[in-house]
N, C-alpha and C positions, 0 to 999 in steps of 0.2 A: 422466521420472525426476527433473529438476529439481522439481519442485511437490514430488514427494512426499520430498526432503530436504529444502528451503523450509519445507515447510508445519509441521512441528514446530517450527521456530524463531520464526513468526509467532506460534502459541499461545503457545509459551512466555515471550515476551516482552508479549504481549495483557495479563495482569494489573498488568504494572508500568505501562503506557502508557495504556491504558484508559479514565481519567481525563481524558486530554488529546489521545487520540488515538482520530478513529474508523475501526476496523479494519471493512473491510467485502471479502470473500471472494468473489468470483464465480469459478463454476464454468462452463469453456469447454462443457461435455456437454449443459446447459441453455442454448436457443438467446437466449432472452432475454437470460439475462446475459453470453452469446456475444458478442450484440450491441452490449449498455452496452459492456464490456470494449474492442471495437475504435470505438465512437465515443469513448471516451476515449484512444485510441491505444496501448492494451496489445493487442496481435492478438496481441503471443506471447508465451507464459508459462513462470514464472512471472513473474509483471510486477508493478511497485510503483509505486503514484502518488498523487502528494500533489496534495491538493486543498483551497485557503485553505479558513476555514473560512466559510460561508454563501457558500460559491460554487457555481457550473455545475458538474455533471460533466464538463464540456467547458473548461470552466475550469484545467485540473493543471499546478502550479506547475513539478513535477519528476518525472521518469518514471524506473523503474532495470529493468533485463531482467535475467531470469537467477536461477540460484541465488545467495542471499545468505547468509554465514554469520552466528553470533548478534554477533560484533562490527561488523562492517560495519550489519545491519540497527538495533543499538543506536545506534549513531554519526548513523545517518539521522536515529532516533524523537529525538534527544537534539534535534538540528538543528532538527526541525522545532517541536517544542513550546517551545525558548527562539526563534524565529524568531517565532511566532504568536502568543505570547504578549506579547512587546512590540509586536506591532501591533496590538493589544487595548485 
């Protein structure tokens, strides 16, 4: 039930971020990216993780569990693109 409140605020927010951030969605139902998902240590979801950029999958600077609403998730995206862009 979480995902499917999550999951409209990740799109909705996708076009502003876009640019600077890349959004990438795995679905626990396909086992493959079942998989990525738990080697990157999201096994439960919805799950958020931030990954420097030209890094490992296995490399995730920051992990969030859970339903996130559009401010908390903004406050992340904001974090992470002034974060990675001065270590640029």
């Amino acid at each position: 039930m979480a995902c499917a409140l999550t999951r409209p605020v990740v799109h909705g927010l996708r076009p502003d971020y876009q640019s600077n951030v890349n959004f990438v969605v795995l679905d626990f139902d396909i086992k493959t990216q079942h998989d990525l998902a738990v080697e990157m240590g999201a096994a439960r979801h919805p799950a958020f993780a931030v990954i420097p950029p030209n890094a490992d999958p296995n490399d995730v600077a920051e992990r969030r569990f859970g339903a996130i609403n559009i401010e908390e998730l903004q406050a992340l995206l904001e974090d992470i693109v002034e974060r990675y862009s001065q270590s640029q």
